[in-house]
C-alpha positions in Angstrom: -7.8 -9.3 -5.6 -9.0 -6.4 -7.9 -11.2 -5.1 -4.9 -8.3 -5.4 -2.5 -6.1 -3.0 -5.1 -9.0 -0.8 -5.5 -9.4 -0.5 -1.5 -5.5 -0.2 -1.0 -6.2 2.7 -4.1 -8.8 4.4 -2.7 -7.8 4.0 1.2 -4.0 5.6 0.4 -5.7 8.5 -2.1 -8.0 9.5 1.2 -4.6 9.7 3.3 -3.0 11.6 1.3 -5.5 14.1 0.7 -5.4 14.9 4.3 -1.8 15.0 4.4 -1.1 16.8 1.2 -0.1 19.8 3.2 2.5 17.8 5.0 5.9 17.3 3.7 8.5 14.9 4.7 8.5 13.5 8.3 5.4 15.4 9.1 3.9 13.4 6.5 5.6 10.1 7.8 4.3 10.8 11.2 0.6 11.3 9.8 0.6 7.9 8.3 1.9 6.0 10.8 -0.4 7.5 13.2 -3.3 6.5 10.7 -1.5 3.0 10.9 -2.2 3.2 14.3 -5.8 4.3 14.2 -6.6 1.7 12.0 -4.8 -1.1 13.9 -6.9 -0.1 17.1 -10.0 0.2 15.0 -9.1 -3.3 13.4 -8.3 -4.9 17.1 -11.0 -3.4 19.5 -14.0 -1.1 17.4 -14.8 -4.1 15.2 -14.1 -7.8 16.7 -16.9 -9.4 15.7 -15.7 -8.5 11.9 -12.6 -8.6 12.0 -12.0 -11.2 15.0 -10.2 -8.9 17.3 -7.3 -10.0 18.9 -7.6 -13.4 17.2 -7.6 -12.0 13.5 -8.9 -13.7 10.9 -8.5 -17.0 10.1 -9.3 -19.9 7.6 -8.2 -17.4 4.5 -7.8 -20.2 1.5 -5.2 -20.3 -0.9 -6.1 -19.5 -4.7 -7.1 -23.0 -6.1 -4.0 -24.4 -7.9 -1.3 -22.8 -5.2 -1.8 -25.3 -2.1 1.7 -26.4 -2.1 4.6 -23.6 -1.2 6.6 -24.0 -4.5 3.6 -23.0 -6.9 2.8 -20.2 -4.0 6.8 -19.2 -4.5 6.5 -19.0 -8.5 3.5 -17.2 -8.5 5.2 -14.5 -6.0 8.3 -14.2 -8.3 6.1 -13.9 -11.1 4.5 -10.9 -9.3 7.3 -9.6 -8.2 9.1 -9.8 -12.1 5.6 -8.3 -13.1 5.7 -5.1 -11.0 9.5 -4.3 -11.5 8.6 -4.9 -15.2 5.5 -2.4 -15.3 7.7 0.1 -12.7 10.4 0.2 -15.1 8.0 1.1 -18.3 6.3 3.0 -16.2 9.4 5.3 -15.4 10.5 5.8 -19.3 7.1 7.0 -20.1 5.9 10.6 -19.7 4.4 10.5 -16.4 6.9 8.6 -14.7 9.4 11.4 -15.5 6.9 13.9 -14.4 6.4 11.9 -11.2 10.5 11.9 -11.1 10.6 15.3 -10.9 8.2 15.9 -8.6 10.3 13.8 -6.1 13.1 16.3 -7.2 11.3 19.6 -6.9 7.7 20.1 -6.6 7.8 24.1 -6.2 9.4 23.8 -10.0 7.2 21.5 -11.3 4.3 23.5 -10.2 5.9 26.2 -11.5 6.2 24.8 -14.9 1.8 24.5 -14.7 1.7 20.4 -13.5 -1.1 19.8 -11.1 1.5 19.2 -7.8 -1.7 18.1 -5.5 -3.0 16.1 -8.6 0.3 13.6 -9.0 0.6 13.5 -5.2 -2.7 12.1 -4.9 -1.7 9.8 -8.1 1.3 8.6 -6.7 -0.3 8.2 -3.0 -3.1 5.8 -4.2 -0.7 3.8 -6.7 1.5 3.1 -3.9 -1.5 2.3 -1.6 -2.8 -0.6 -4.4 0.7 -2.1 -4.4 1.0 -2.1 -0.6 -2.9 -4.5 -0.7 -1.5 -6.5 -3.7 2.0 -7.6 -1.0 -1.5 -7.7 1.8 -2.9 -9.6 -0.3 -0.6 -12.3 -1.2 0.7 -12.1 2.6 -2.8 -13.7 3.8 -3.4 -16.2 0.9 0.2 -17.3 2.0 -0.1 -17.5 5.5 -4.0 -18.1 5.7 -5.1 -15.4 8.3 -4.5 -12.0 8.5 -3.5 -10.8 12.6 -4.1 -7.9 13.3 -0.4 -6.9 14.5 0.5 -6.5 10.7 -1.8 -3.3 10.7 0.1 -1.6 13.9 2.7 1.1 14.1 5.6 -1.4 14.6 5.3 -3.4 11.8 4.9 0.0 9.3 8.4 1.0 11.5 10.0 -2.1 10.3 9.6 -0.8 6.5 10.8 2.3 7.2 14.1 1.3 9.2 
């Protein structure tokens, strides 16, 4: 799991250094159409890694989760977990910085914060979460198809 969070990091920080120029939907459109490069990659560049069409199956649950209600309590833990450090994480100083970049960037940079810097920050943060929900996702269901990477599934989020 640690490698999938650093991947999900690192994968999101790359994206959004080539979008930092962007700004709201032009931004929005840039990642879903890196969704969709990735899905196509995923589906047809690489089948004999990542099975193609068929995805990838025979993914095992953790040891000690085989049933669905220790799977359940251990995704409720998670989720308890996150919202916990989320909520720390906006009372301390960097969280309120982050809030007011999300209010107004031109001021903050203004004021001397490194804009590109906590974009980048906030970009791969929000990249490792996305792999930690990927993560649990394919331990849960036990393959990984490669639908969940496509342009319609990131819409579903979004709507």
């Amino acid at each position: 799991m640690p490698l999938a969070l650093l991947l999900g990091f690192g994968a999101a920080f790359f994206l959004g250094f080539l979008g930092l120029r962007s700004h709201g939907i032009f931004f929005l459109m840039l990642t879903l159409a890196f969704a969709q490069l990735v899905y196509v990659l995923v589906k047809q560049g690489f089948p004999q890694v990542t099975g193609g069409d068929d995805g990838l199956p025979g993914i095992p649950r953790p040891l000690g989760l085989e049933g669905e209600l220790p799977y359940y309590l251990v995704g409720l833990g998670l989720l308890v977990g996150v919202l916990l450090l989320y909520r720390a994480f906006l009372a301390s100083p960097l969280g309120l910085v982050m809030d007011a970049l999300r209010q107004n960037e031109v001021r903050l940079g203004v004021l001397g914060y490194d804009v590109r810097r906590l974009k980048l920050l906030a970009s791969g943060v929000s990249g490792a979460l996305a792999a930690l929900g990927g993560v649990y996702l394919a331990g849960y269901r036990g393959f990984v198809h490669p639908h969940d990477l496509s342009w319609a599934t990131s819409g579903l989020l979004l709507v």
